[in-house]
N, C-alpha and C positions, 0 to 999 in steps of 0.2 A: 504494500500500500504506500502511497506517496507518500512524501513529509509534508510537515505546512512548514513554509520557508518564512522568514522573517521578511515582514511587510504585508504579511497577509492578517487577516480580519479573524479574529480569536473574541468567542462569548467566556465570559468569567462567570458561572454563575456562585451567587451570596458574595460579591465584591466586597462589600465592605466589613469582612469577617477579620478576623485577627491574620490569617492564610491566606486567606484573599489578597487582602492589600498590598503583600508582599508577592504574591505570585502575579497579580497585575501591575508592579513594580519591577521586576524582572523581566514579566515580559516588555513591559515599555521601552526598556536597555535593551530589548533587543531587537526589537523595531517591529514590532508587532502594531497594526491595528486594534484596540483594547475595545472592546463595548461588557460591562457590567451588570448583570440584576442587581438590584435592592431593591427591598420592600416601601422606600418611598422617597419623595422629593429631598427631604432634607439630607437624609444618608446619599443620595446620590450628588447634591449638592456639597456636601466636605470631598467626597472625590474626587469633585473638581476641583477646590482649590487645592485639595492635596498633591492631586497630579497638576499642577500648573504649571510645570517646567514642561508637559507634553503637550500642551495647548495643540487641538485638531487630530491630536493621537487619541484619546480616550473618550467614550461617550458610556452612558450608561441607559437602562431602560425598566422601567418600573414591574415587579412581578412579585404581586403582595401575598400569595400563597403557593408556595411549591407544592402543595398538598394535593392542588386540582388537577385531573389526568392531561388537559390543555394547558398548563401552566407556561411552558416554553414555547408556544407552537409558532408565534408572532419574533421572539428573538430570535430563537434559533436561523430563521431563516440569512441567506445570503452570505452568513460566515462560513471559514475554509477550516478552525480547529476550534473544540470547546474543551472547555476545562470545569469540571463541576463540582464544587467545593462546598455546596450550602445542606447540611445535614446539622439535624441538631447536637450536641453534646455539652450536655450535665449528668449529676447524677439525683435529679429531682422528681424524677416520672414515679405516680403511681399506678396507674395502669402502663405497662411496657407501649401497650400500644401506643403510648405520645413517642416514642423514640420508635419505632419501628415503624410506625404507618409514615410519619415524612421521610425516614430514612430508604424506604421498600420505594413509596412510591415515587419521592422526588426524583431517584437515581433510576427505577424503568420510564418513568413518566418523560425527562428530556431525552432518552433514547428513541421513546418512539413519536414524541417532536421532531427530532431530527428526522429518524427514517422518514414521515408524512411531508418534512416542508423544508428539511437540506440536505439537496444531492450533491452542494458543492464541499460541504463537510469531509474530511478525511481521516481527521484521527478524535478522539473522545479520549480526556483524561481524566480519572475519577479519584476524587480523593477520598480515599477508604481508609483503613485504619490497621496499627498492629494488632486493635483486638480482636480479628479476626483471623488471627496468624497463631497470636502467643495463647496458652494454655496449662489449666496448674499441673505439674510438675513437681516428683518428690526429690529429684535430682539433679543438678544442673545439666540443661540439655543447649542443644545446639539449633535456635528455631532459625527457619531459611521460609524463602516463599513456598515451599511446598507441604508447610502446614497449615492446617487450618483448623480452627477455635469453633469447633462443634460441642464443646463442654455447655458453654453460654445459653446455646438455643436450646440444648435439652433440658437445662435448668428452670428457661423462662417456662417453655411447655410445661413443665410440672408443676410449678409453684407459681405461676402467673402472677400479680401485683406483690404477692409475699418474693419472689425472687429476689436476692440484693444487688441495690442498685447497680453496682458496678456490673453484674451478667445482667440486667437490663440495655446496658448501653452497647457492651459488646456483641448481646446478641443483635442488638440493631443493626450493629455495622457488618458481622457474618452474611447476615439473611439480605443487607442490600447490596451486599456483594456479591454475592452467590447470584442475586436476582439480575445483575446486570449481565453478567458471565453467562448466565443460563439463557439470557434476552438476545443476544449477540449471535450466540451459539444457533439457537433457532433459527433465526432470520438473517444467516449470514448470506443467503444468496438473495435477499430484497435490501440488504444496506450498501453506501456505499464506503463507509467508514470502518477503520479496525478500533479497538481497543486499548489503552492503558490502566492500569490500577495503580496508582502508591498509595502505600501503606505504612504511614508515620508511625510513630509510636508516642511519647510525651514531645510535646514541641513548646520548646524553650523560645527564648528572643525578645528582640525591644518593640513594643504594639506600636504602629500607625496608625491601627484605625481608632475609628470614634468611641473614645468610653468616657463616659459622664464623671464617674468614682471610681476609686481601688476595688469597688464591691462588683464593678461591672467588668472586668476584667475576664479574656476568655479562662477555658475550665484549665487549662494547664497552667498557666501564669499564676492560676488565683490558687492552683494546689503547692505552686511555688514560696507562693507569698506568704500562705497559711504553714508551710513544712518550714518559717523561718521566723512567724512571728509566734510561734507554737512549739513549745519544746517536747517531742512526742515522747512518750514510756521507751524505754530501752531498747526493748523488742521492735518495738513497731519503726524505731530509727533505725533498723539494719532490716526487719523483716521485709518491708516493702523495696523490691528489685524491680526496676522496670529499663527501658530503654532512651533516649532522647535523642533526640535533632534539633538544630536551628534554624529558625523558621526561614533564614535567609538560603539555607543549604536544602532544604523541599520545595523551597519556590524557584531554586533552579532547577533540582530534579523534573518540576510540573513544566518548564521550557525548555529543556533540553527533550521530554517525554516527547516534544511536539515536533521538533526537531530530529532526530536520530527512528531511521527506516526500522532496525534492526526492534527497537523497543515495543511495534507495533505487536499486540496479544500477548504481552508480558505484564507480568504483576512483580512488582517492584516492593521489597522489604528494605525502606529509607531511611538507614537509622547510625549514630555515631556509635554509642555503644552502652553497654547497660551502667547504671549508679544508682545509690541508696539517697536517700535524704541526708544520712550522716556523710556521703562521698559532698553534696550541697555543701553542706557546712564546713567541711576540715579546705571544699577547693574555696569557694568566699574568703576564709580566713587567713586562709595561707596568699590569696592574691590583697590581704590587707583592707580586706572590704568591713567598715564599723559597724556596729551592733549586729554580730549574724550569734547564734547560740554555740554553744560547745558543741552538745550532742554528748556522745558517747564513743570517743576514737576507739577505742579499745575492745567495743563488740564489733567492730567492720571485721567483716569476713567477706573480701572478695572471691574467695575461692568458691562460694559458695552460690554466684551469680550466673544465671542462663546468659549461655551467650548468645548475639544478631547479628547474621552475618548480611552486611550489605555488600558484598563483592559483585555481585551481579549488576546492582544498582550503578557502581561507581564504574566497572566495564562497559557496560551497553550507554550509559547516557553521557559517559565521560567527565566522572568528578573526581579526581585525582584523593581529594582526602575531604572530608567535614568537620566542621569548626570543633574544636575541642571542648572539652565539660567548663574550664575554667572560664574562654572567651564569651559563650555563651551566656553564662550565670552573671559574670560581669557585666556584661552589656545589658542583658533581662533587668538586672538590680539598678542600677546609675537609669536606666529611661527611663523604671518605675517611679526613681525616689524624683526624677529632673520632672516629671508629672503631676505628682499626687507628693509634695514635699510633707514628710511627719508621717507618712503611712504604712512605711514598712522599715 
């Protein structure tokens, strides 16, 4: 399948998301045509002045519910790549179905926009999630894109609103994964577009989009903010192992995705590498960053964390290496406190 080459006409959907802005930041650097959803005048109004150095590069267009099976049918058209980023993530749902029904249908619903009303579309970039990769584990294992996090969905089926939150959200992101994959797959001989998936994991970095308070802050940031203004129990500062990226290093992945032939039908595991809240604290402190907590150095047990391997990622899309835990958290913390001064 073709590339979309640089100069061509790219839909961003949920532009003004924490991912978003940055991944229609990246694209603008790289001379992309940019047109965005958000749900309304005003959110699409700060993208303009935020992109104001691309004056005639960037437009936006209003789509107040992803929810509805036409939601895209009007944007999509006339563009040559999209990239669709707007899925909900918190961990607030008490019926699963708030994270699953916009998650399922926002991600078939622009697929079969596009199939209906753009043939000139060539590639679909979707942003999914590790938590439809990663899985618990009594052992440290070795997760690659060719697992997948079927623990989640069987959980929400069985306990339905009792399930905890956290397999609420991941079964969202399996089941809208799966559903795209399974969408594409069917009607591979009526599209004229391939496929990408990335699949972050925690995403670190300094927010550009619009946030009123520290309280609005997207859900990784604000677990960052909370794992620093919160000195967890012992356990829980080494127990919790997860993975991270910087948002500035997936939003190249999502243009390079667009870019490189070889990437087309490929799911992409995007991630720098795994840390604890206490690895948070000891890299903060050790780069001389004021008031971060002690923690507990002395329970870290690296040995004892899953490893992610992005090798595929950094070969097929060609990113030589991603930003490290310290630059990352630095940068995340100094835009937070240059924002919301006394907050964290």
């Amino acid at each position: 399948m073709p590339v979309v080459p640089s100069s061509a006409k790219v839909l961003v959907t949920g532009a003004s998301g924490f991912l978003a802005t940055h991944v229609v930041t990246q694209l603008l650097q790289d001379g992309y045509q940019v047109i965005g959803t958000v749900r309304s005048q005003e959110k699409g109004d700060y993208l303009i002045n935020l992109y104001d150095n691309y004056r005639g590069q960037f437009s936006f267009v209003i789509v107040p519910d992803i929810e509805k099976e036409d939601a895209f049918d009007e944007a999509v058209k006339g563009v040559d790549g999209v990239v669709h980023t707007a899925s909900p993530f918190h961990f607030l749902a008490e019926d699963p179905k708030e994270l699953i029904g916009p998650a399922v249908s926002g991600t078939v619903g622009i697929l079969k926009s596009i199939a209906k009303n753009a043939p000139t579309v060539k590639r679909v970039v979707i942003t999914a999630s590790a938590a439809s990769i990663i899985t618990p584990k009594d052992k440290p294992y070795a997760f690659t894109e060719a697992d997948w996090n079927d623990h989640s969905p069987a959980i929400v089926e069985k306990l339905g609103a009792k399930a905890p939150q956290g397999d609420k959200y991941r079964a969202s992101k399996t089941l809208a994964e799966k559903a795209a994959w399974e969408y594409v797959e069917k009607n591979k001989e009526l599209i004229s577009f391939d496929l990408v998936v990335m699949n972050p994991p925690f995403i670190f970095g300094p927010p550009i989009h619009e946030i009123s308070s520290i309280s609005a802050l997207n859900e990784s940031n604000a677990q960052f903010v909370k794992a620093i203004k919160t000195v967890p129990p012992q356990e829980n500062a080494v127990a919790f192992m997860g993975g991270f990226i910087d948002v500035r290093d997936i939003a190249l992945a999502h243009s390079r995705a667009l870019q490189k032939e070889e990437a087309g039908g490929q799911r992409f595991f995007v991630t720098s590498a795994s840390f604890s809240w206490q690895d948070v604290y000891n890299t903060l402190r050790e780069a001389r960053i004021a008031n971060i907590p002690e923690g507990y150095p002395s329970a870290l047990d690296p040995s004892k964390y899953h490893t992610q391997d992005s090798s595929k990622a950094k070969r097929i899309l060609e990113i030589k290496e991603f930003r490290p835990l310290q630059e990352t958290l630095v940068d995340t913390i100094n835009s937070i406190r240059a924002r919301f001064p006394g907050s964290v």
